[in-house]
BAFI-3210 file (N, C-alpha, C; in Angstrom, 3 decimals, decimal comma, padded with zeros to 6 digits):
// residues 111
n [1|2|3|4|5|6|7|8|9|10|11|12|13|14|15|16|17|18|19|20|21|22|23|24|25|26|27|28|29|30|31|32|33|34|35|36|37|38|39|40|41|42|43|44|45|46|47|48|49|50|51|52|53|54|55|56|57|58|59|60|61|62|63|64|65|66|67|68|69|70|71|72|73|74|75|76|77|78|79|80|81|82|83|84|85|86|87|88|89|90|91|92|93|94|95|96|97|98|99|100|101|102|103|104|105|106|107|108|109|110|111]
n.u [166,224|166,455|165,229|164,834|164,451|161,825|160,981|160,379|163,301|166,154|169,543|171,377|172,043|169,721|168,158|169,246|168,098|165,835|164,638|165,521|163,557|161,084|160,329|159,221|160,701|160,767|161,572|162,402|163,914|164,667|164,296|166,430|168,367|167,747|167,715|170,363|171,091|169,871|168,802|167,977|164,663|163,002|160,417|160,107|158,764|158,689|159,300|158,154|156,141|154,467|152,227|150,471|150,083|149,616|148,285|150,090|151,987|153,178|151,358|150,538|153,358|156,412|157,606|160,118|161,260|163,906|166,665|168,813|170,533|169,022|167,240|165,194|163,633|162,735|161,078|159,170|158,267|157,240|155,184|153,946|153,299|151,279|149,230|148,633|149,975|152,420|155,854|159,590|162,329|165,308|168,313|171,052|170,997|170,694|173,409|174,599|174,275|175,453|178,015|178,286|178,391|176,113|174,206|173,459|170,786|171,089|169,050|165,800|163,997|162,426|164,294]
n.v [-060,345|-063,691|-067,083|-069,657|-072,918|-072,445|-071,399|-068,023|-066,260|-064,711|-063,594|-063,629|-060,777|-059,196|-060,519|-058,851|-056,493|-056,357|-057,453|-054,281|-053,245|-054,138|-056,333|-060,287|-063,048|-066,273|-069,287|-072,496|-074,708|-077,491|-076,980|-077,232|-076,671|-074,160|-072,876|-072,795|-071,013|-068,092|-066,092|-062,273|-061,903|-063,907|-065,963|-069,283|-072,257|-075,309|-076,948|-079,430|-079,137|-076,933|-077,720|-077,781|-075,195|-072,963|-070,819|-069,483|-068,147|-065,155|-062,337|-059,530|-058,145|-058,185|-061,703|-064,110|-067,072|-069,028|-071,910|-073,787|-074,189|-073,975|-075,514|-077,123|-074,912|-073,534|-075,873|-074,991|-072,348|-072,941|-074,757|-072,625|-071,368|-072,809|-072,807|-069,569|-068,028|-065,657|-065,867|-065,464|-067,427|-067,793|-067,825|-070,245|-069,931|-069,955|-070,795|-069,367|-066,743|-066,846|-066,748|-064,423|-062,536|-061,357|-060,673|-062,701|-064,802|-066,436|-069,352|-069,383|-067,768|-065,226|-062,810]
n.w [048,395|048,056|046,425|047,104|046,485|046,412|048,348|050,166|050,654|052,714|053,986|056,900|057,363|055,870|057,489|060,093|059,002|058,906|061,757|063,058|061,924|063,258|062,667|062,596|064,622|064,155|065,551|064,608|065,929|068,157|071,822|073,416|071,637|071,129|073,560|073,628|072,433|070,658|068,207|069,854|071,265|069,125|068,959|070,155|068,415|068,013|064,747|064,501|066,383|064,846|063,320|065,100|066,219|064,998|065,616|067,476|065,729|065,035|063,527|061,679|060,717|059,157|058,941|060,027|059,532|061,160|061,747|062,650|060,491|058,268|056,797|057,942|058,957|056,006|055,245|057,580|056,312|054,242|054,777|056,306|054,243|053,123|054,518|054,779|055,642|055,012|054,991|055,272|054,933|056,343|055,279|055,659|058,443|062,126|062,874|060,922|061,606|064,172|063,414|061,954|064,165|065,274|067,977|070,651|072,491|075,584|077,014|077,887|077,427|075,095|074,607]
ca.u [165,536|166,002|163,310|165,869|163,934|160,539|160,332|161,276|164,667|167,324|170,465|171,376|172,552|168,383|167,174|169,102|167,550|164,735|164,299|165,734|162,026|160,076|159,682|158,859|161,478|160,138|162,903|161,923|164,706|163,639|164,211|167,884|169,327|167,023|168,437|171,712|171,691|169,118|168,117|167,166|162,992|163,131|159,524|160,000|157,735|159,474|158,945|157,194|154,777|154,113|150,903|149,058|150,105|149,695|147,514|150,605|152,418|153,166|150,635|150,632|154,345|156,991|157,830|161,280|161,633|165,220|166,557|169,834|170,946|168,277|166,694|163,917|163,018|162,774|159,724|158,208|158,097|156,262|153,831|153,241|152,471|150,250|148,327|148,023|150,946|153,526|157,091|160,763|163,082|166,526|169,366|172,052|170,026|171,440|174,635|175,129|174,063|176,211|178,699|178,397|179,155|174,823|173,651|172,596|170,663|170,751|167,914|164,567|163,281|163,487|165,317]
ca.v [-061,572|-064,972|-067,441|-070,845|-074,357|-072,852|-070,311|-066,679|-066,104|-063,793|-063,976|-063,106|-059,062|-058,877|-060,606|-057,944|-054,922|-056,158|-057,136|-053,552|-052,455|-054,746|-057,710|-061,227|-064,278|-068,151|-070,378|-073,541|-075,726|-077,899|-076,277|-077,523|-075,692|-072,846|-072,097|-072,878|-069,158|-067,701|-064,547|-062,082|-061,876|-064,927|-067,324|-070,511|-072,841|-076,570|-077,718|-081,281|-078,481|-075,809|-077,921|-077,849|-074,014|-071,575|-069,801|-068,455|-067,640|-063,492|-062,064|-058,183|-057,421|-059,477|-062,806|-064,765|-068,353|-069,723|-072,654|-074,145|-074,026|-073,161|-076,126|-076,811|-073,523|-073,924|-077,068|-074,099|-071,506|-073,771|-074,769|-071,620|-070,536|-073,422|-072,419|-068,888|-067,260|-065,215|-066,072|-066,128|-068,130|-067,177|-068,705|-070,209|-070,036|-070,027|-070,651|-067,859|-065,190|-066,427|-066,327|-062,950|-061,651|-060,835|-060,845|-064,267|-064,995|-067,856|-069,721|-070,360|-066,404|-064,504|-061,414]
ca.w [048,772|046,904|046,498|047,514|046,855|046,453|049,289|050,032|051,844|053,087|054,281|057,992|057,229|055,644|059,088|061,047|059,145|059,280|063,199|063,115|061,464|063,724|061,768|063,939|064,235|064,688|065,516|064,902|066,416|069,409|072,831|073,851|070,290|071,365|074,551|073,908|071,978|069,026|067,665|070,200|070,436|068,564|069,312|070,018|067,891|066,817|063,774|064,855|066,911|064,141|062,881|065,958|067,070|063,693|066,245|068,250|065,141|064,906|062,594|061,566|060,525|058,434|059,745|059,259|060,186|061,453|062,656|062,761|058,804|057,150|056,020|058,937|058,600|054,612|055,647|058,100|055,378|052,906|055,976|056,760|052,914|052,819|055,773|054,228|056,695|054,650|055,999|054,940|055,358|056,919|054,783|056,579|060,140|063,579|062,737|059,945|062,482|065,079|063,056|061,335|065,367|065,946|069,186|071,021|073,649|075,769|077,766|077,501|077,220|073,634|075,038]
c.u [165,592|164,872|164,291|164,293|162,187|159,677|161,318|162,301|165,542|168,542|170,403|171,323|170,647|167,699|167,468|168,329|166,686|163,670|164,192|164,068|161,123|159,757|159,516|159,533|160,380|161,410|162,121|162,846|164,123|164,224|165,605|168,489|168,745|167,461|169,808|172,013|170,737|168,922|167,429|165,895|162,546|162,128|160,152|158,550|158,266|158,890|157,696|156,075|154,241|152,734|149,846|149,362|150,352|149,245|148,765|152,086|152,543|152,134|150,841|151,956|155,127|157,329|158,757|161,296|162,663|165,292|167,990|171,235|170,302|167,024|165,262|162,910|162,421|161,278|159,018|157,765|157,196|155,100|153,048|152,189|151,508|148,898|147,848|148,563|151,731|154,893|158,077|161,311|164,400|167,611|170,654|171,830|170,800|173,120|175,310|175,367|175,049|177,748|179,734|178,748|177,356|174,994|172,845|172,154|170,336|170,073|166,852|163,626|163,739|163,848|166,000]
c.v [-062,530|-065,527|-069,161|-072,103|-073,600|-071,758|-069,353|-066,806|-065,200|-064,228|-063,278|-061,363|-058,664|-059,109|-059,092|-056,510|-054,629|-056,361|-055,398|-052,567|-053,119|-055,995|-058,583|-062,436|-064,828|-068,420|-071,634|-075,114|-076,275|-076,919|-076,587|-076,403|-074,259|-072,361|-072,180|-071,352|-069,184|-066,494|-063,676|-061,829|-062,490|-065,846|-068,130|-071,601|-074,390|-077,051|-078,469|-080,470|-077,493|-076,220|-077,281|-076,057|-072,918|-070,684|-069,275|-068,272|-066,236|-063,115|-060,051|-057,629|-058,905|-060,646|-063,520|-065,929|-068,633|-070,850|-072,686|-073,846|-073,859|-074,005|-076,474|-075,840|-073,154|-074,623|-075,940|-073,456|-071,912|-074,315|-073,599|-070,940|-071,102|-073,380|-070,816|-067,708|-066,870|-065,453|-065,784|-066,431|-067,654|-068,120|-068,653|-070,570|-069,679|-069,584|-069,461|-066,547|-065,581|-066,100|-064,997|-061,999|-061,244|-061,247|-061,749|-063,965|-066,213|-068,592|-069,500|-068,974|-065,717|-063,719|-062,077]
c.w [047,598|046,843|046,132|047,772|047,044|047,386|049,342|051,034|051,535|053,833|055,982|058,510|057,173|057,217|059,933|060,879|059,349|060,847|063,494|063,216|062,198|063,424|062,769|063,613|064,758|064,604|065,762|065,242|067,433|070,480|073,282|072,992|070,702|072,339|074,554|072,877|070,500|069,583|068,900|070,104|069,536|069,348|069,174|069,515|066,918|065,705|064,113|065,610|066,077|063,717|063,831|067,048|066,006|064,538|067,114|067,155|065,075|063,923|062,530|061,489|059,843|059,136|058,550|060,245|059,837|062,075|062,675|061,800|057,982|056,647|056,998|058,452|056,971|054,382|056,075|056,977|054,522|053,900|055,342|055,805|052,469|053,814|055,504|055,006|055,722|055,085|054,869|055,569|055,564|056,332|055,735|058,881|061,431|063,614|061,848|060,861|063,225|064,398|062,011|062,574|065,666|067,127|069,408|072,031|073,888|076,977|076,815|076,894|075,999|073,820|075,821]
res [x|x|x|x|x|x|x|x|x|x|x|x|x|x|x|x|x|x|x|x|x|x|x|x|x|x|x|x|x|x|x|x|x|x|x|x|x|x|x|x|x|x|x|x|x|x|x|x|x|x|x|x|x|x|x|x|x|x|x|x|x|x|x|x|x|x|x|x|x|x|x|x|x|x|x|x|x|x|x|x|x|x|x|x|x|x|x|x|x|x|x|x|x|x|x|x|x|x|x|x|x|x|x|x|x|x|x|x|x|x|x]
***
């Protein structure tokens, strides 16, 4: 785990081992980028809505926020740590994973 611009992060290989153990995605892209293919079991929670919905954030196991490339998700992370939520951040985002060959899913449901 680095610590990129301020907050903690991993690269896509760390996300998968750690979904693997349970951990809890946020994707915080808006809802078009979101169904067009993320992370399976991957919340949806946009950015521009994360203020007014910490309450349906994951709580009780690690939590990795993704979005597109990284940098969104980067803003969440530093939210979240200012709100008193643990997170990292997923370097690279969306696009890293799909292009490492992970498993997408696409629509509106996180499985």
């Amino acid at each position: 785990m680095s610590d990129a611009g301020g907050v903690p992060e991993v690269d896509v290989a760390a996300l998968a081992e750690a979904r693997a153990n349970g951990a809890a995605v946020v994707d915080v892209r808006q809802p078009d980028e979101y169904e067009a293919g993320h992370v399976p079991g991957a919340v949806l929670l946009p950015l521009d809505q994360l203020p007014g919905r910490t309450d349906e954030v994951p709580r009780g196991q690690d939590l990795y926020v993704i979005c597109q490339m990284g940098g969104r998700s980067a803003k969440a992370v530093a939210f979240l740590a200012g709100a008193g939520i643990p997170a990292t951040n997923v370097a690279g985002g969306t696009k890293a994973w799909i292009e490492a060959g992970r498993p997408v899913v696409e629509g509106p449901d996180p499985e």
